[in-house]
N, C-alpha and C positions, 0 to 999 in steps of 0.2 A: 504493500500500500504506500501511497507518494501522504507525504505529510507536509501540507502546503497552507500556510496561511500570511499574517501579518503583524506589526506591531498596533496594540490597542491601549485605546485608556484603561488603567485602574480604576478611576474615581467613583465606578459605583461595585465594584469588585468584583472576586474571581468567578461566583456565577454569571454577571452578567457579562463578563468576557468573551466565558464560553457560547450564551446564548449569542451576541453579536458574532461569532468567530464563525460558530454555525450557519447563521443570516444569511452571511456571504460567500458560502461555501468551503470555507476552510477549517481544518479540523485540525490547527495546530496554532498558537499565536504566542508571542512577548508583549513583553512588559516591563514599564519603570519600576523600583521596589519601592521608589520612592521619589521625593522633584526630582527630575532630570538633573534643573540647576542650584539645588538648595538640601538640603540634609535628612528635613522634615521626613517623615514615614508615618503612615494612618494606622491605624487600632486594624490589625485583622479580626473576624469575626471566625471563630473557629468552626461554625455551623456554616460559612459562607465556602471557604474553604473546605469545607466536606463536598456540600454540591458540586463542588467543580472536580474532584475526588472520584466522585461517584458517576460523572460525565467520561472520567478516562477510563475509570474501570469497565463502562458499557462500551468502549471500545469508539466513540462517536468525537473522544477530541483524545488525542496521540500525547505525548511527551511538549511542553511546553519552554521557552527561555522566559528566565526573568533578567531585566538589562540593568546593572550597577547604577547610578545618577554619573553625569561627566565630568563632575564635582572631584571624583574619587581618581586621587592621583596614587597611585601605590609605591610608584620609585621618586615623592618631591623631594626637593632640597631640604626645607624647612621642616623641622618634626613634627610642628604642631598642623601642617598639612598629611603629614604619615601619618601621625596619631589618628587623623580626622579616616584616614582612608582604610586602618586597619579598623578602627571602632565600628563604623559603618558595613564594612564587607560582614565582620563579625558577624553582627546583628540580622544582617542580611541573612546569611547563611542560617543561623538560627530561627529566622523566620519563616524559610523557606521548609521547612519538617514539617507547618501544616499542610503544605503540598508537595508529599514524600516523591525522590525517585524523579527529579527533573532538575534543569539544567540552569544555570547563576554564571551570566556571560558578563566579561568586564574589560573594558582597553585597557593593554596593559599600563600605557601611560607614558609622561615625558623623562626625559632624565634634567632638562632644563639644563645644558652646560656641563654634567658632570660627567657624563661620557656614557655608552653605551654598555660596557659593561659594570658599572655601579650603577645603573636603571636596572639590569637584569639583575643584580644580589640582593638589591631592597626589593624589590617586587617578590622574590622568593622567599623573603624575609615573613615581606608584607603576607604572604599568602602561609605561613606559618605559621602567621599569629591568630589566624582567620580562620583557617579550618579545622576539626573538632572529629576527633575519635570517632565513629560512628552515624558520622552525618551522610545521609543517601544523596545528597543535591551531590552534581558534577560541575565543577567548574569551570568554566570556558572560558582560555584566552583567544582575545578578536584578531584577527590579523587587520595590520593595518595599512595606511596607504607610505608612512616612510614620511610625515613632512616634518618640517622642524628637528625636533628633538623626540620623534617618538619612537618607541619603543615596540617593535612587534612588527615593521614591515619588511624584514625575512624570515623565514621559515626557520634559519638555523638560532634567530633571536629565540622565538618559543621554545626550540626543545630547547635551547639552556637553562629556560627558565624553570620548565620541566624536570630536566635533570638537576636544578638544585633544589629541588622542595621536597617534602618532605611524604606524603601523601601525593605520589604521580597517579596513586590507582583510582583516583579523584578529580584528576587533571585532565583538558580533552583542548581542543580549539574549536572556535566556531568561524567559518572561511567568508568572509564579505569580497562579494565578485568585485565591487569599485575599487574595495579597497587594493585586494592584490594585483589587480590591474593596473591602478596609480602606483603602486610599489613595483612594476614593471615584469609581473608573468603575465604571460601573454593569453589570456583561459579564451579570449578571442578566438586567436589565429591558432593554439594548438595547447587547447583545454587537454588531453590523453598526458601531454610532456607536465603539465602544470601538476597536475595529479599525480605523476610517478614520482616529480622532485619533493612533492608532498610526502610521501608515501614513504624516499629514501630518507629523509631529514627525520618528520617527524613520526613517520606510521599514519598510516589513513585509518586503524584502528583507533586512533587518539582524534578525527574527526569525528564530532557527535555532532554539527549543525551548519545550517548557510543562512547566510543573508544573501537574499538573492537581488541587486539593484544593479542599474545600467551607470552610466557612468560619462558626465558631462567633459569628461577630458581623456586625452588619447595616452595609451599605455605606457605607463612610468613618468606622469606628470608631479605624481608626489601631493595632490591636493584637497585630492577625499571631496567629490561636490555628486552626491547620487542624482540618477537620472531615471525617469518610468522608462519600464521594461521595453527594450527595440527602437528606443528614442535617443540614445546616446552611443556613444563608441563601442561598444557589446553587441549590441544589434538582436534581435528578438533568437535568431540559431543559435545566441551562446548560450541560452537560458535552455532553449529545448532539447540541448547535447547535454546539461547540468539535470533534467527533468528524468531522464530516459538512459542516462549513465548508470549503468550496473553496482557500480561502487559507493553511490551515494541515493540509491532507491531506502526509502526506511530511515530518512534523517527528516527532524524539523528543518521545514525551508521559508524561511521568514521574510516578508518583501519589508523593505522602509525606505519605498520609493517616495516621491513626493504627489502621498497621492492622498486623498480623502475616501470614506470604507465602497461609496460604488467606483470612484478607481480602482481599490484594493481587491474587488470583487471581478471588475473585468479582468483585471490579471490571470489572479485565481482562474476564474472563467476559460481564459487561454490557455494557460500551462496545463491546464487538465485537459480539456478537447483534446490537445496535442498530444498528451501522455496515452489516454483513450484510443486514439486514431493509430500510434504506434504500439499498444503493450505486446499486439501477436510479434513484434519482432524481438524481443526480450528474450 
């Protein structure tokens, strides 16, 4: 089964996530755990979080991401920025056990001048501090587009980061098409090569999800600006090679195109006809 949907608001919670996710045809979706831009986190309601429990358990909505706020720097300079970003993951993680068994995606973040490889020791540091003996959530570092000072836009950046923490069996990546495309592989012109170097660096068993968005600049711009699906430098064939590829059938595939939920739906819409119209070649 293709597990296709988008990013949604929280603000009336995890049921009615699900019932919108449903709406529009998608039976996977993310989410803020909290403001995007601010720290704040709402009251879960343990009963609200069941329904949405009892949605996956009928098989009608699949494995779901929840996305850190962009607030959360895990490798900054300043401590009382660490401080802020391991407190917050913490809690994060901890609140995610009312919706056992799913996935807490996060940018790994900048190094701000300190260099690349002391963004990657605080971040494994940071991810240390955060994760917790027996907790089911997986956590997913994002790949990212490489601009500035960040941290994650090569492949061989994550597994370092992976190889120094401490709970890897806990660790996964989540692949954003803009991003690795601004960071300069080519999922374009030869998605099959993108995948094997994935596969050699990190293991494609450590893929557990996508972000699936087009992308307003041409491969290795470094600039991260997503674009709807077939609209941008990706073109709508890279998405349906990503849809109908063997290796990533059975992953959350989450759009955060720049779209509103009947954008979000015609997507959805497509990528499935197209999936439909090809599964006998599978």
């Amino acid at each position: 089964m293709q597990y296709i949907g988008c990013h949604l608001s929280s603000s009336k919670g995890f049921a009615a996530m699900g019932k919108v996710a449903l709406s529009i045809g998608a039976n996977t979706f993310q989410f803020f755990t909290r403001n995007p831009r601010g720290g704040a986190a709402r009251e879960i309601d343990p009963q609200d979080a069941q329904a949405l429990v009892m949605m996956q358990h009928s098989g009608a909505i699949g494995k779901i991401v929840a996305h850190a706020p962009y607030t959360l720097n895990p490798c900054a300079r300043e401590e009382k920025t660490l401080d802020f970003a391991r407190r917050t993951m913490r809690d994060d993680l901890h609140r995610m056990e009312l919706v056992p068994g799913n996935f807490y995606n996060f940018h790994p973040g900048s190094h701000v001048g300190q260099g690349t490889e002391e963004g990657i020791r605080k971040i494994a540091e940071t991810l240390d501090a955060s994760m917790f003996e027996g907790q089911t959530t997986t956590v997913l570092l994002e790949t990212m587009a490489g601009k500035g000072t960040e941290v994650g836009g090569r492949f061989e950046e994550l597994r370092a980061i992976i190889d120094r923490t401490a709970m890897q069996e806990k660790l996964g990546v989540c692949l954003d098409t803009c991003h690795v495309s601004d960071a300069g592989y080519d999922i374009a012109g030869n998605l099959e090569a993108v995948l094997e170097e994935f596969d050699r660096v990190i293991g494609l068993s450590k893929l557990h999800a996508l972000h699936l968005n087009d992308s307003k600049n041409p491969c290795g711009a470094h600039k991260d600006r997503h674009e709807r699906l077939g609209e941008g430098y990706l073109g709508m064939e890279t998405f349906y090679r990503i849809v109908e590829h063997p290796a990533l059938r059975g992953l959350p595939m989450i759009l955060e195109t720049p779209n509103e939920l009947p954008g979000y739906a015609a997507e959805i819409a497509r990528l499935r006809a197209y999936d439909a119209a090809n599964a006998n070649k599978l």
